[in-house]
C-alpha positions as CSV (number, residue, x, y, z in Angstrom):
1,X,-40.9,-59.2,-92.0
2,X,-40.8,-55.4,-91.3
3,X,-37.8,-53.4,-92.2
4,X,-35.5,-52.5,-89.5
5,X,-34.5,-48.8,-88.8
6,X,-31.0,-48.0,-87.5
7,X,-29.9,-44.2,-86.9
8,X,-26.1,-44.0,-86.8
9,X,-24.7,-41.0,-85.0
10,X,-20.8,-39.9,-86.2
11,X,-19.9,-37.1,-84.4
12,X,-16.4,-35.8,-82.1
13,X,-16.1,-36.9,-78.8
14,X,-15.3,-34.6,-75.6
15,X,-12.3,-36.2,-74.1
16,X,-12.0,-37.6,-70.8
17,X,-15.3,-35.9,-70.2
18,X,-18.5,-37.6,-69.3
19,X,-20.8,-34.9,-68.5
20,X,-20.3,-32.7,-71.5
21,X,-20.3,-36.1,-73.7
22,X,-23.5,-36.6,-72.4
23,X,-25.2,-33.6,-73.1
24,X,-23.6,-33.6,-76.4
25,X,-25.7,-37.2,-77.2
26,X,-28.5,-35.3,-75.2
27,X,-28.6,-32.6,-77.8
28,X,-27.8,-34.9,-81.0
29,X,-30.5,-37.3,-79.9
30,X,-33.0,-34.6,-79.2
31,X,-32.5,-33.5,-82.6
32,X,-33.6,-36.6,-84.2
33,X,-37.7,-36.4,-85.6
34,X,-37.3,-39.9,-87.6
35,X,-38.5,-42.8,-86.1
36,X,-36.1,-45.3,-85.3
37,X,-35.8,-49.1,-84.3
38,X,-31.9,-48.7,-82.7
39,X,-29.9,-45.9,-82.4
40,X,-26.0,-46.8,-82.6
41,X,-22.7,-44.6,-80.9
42,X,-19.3,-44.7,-80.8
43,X,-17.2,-46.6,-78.5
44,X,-16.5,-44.9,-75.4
45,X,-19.1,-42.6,-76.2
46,X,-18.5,-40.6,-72.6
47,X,-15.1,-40.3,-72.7
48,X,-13.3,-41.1,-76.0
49,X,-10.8,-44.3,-75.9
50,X,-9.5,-43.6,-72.4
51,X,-6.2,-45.6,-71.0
52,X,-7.5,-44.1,-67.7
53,X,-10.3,-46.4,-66.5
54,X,-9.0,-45.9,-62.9
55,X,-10.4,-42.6,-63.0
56,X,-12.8,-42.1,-65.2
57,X,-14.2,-46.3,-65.3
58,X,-18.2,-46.2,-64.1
59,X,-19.4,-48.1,-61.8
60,X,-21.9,-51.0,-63.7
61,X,-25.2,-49.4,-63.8
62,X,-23.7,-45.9,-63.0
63,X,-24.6,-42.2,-64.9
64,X,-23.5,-43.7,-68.6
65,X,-26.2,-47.3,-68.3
66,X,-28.9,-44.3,-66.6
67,X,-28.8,-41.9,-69.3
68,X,-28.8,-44.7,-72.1
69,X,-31.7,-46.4,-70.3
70,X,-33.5,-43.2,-69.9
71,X,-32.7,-41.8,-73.5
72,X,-33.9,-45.1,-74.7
73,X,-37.5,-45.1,-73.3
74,X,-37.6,-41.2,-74.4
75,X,-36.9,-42.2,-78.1
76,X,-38.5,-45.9,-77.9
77,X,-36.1,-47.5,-79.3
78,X,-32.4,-49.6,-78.8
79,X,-29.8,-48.0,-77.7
80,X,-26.2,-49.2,-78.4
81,X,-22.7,-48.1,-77.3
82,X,-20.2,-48.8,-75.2
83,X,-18.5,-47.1,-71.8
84,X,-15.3,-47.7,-69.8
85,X,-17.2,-50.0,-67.0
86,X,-15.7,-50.9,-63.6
87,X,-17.2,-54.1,-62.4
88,X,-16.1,-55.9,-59.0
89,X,-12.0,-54.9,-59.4
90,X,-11.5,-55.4,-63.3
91,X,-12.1,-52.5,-65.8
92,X,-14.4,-53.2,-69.0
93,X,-14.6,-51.7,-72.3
94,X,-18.7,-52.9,-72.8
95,X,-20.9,-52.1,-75.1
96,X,-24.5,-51.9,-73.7
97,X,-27.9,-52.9,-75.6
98,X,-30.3,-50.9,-73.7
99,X,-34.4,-51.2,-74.4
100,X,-37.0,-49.3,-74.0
101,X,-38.3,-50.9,-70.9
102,X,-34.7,-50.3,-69.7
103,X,-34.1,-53.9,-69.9
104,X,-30.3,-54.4,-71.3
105,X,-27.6,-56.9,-72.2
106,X,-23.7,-56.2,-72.4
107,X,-21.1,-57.3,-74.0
108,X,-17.4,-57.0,-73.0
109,X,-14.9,-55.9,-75.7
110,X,-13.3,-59.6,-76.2
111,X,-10.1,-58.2,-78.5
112,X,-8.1,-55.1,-76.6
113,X,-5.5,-53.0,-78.6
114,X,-2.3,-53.9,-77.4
115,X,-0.8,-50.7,-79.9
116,X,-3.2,-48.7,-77.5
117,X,-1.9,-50.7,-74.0
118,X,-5.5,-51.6,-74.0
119,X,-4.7,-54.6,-73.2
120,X,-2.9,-53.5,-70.1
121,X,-5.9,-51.3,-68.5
122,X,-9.0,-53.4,-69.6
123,X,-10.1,-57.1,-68.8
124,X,-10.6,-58.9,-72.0
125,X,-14.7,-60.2,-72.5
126,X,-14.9,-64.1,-73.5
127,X,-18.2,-64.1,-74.9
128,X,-20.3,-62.2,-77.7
129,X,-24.3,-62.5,-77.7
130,X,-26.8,-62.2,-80.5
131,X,-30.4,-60.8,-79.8
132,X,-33.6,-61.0,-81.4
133,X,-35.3,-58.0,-82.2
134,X,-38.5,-57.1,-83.8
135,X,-37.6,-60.3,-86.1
136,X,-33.7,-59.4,-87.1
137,X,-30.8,-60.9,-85.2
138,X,-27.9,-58.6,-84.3
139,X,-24.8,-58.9,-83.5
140,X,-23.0,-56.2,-81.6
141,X,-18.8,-56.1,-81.6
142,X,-16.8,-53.4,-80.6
143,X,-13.6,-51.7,-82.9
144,X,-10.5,-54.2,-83.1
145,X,-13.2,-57.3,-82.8
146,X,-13.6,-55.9,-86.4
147,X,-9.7,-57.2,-87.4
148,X,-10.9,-60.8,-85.9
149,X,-13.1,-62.6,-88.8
150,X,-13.3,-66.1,-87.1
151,X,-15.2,-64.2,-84.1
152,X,-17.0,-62.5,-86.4
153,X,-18.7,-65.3,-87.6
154,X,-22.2,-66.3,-88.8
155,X,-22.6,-70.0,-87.6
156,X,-25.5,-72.2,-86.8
157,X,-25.1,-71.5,-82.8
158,X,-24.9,-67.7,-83.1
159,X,-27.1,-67.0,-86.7
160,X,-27.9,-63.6,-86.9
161,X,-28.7,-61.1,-89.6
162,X,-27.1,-57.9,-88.6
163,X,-23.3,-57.2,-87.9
164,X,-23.2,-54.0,-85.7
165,X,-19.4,-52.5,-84.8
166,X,-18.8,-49.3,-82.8
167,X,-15.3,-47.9,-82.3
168,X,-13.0,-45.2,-82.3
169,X,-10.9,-46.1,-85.1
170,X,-8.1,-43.7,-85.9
171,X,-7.9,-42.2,-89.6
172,X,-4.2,-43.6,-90.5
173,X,-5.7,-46.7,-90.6
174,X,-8.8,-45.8,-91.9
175,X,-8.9,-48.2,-95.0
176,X,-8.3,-51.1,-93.8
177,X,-11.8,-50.2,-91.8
178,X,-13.7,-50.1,-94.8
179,X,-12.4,-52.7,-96.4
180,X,-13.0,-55.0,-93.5
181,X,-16.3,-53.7,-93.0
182,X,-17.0,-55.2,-96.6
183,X,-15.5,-57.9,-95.8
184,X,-17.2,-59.0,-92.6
185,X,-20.7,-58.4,-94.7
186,X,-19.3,-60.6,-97.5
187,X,-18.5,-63.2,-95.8
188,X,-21.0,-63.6,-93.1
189,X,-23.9,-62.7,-96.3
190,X,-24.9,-60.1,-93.2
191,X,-26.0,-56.5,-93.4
192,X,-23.1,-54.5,-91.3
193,X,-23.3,-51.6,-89.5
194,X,-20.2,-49.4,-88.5
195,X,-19.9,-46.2,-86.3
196,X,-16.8,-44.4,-86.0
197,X,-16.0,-41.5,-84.2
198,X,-14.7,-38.2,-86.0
199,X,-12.0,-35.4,-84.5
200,X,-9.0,-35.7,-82.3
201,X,-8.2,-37.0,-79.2
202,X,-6.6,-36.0,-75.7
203,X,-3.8,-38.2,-77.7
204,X,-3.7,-36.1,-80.7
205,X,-5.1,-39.0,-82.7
206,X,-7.0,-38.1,-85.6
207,X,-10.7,-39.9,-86.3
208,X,-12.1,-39.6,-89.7
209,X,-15.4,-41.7,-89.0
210,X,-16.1,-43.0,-92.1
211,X,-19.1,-45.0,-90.5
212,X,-21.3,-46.7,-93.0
213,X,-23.7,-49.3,-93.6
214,X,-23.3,-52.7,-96.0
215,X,-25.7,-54.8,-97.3
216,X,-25.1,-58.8,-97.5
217,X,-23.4,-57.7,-100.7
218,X,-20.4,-55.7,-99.4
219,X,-22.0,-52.7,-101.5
220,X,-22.0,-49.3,-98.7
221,X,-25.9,-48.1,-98.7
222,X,-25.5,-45.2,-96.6
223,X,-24.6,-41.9,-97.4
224,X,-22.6,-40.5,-94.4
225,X,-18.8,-39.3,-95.5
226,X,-15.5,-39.0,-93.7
227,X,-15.5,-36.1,-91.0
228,X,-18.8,-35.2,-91.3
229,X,-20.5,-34.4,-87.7
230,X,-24.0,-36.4,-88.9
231,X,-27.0,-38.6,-87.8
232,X,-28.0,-41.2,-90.6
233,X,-31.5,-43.2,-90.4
234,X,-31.5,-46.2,-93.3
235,X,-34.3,-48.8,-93.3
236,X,-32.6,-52.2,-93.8
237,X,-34.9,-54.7,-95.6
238,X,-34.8,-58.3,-96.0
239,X,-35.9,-57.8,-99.9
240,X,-32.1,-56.2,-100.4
């Protein structure tokens, strides 16, 4: 089976902004000259972890879905990240899988932060998906999903080979991130994938990043470090 490329992107987000967020991914994905097979964001990606969905919420399908659809068939590859999502009256914080053919799947943050009052502005998801692609099975969670091991988990219904969290989790609690990153790899003998966002919010909360990638080991195989505004492209292989 061929390797799988994955380009994380750890970088400050523009709060409460969409437009200038999405130049900003514009710009860093422009910049990119590896190939890729997925390129992972942040979560929230347009506007930083907003309490304020009521305003700044997208319509399903709206500019957020466009530019990732379109930015997807530019680059050929996956695109993954998530956007405050208004759908019907509830608000969502999903996480969109978007393809080249501008095919895509979603997935609705199932675990809200009640510390945050997420819980109080967002509809919780109730179901998690696993898709094929070029031969690897992925996973995709978002943030406090991470503190969650039992829905985490690798089981015969929902098999899959690649563990892939984005979030915007805040530096104070910063080890507990990495060490349940390792865990979740450990456990679920799954490579893991983590993108974190880096800088301060409209809430004065500090983000140091420290996004990485795991192999089925628990052992961190990428090289990007804590506050550093990067892109990172790591072949994962089956042979680890």
């Amino acid at each position: 089976m061929d390797d799988l490329i994955i380009t994380t992107i750890q970088t400050n987000l523009y709060w409460q902004d969409i437009d200038k967020n999405l130049v900003h991914f514009e710009e860093k994905l422009n910049a990119l000259t590896e190939q890729t097979d997925i390129i992972v964001l942040p979560e929230m990606f347009t506007t930083g972890f907003t309490m304020n969905p009521k305003v700044l919420a997208e319509s399903h399908g709206d500019k957020g879905l466009q530019w990732m659809q379109r930015k997807s068939k530019e680059k050929n590859c996956v695109l993954v990240g998530s956007i405050s999502v208004k759908d019907g009256e509830k608000f969502y914080n999903r996480l969109y899988w978007v393809m080249p053919d501008g095919s895509y799947q979603s997935y609705d943050k199932r675990h809200l932060f009640q510390m945050g009052k997420e819980d109080v502005h967002y509809t919780a998801g109730s179901k998690k998906f696993v898709v094929e692609y070029k031969g690897w099975k992925i996973c995709p969670l978002i943030c406090y999903d991470l503190r969650f091991p039992v829905w985490s988990r690798n089981t015969k219904e929902n098999t899959y080979d690649v563990l892939v969290y984005v979030a915007n989790w805040p530096e104070v609690r910063s080890y507990p991130w990495k060490q349940l990153l390792i865990a979740r790899a450990i456990e679920n003998q799954a490579y893991v994938v983590g993108v974190n966002r880096i800088g301060q919010d409209g809430n004065a909360i500090t983000h140091s990043g420290d996004s990485c990638i795991l192999n089925p080991r628990g052992e961190i195989i990428s090289k990007t470090k804590a506050h550093e505004d990067v892109s990172e492209t790591l072949n994962l292989s089956f042979s680890y």
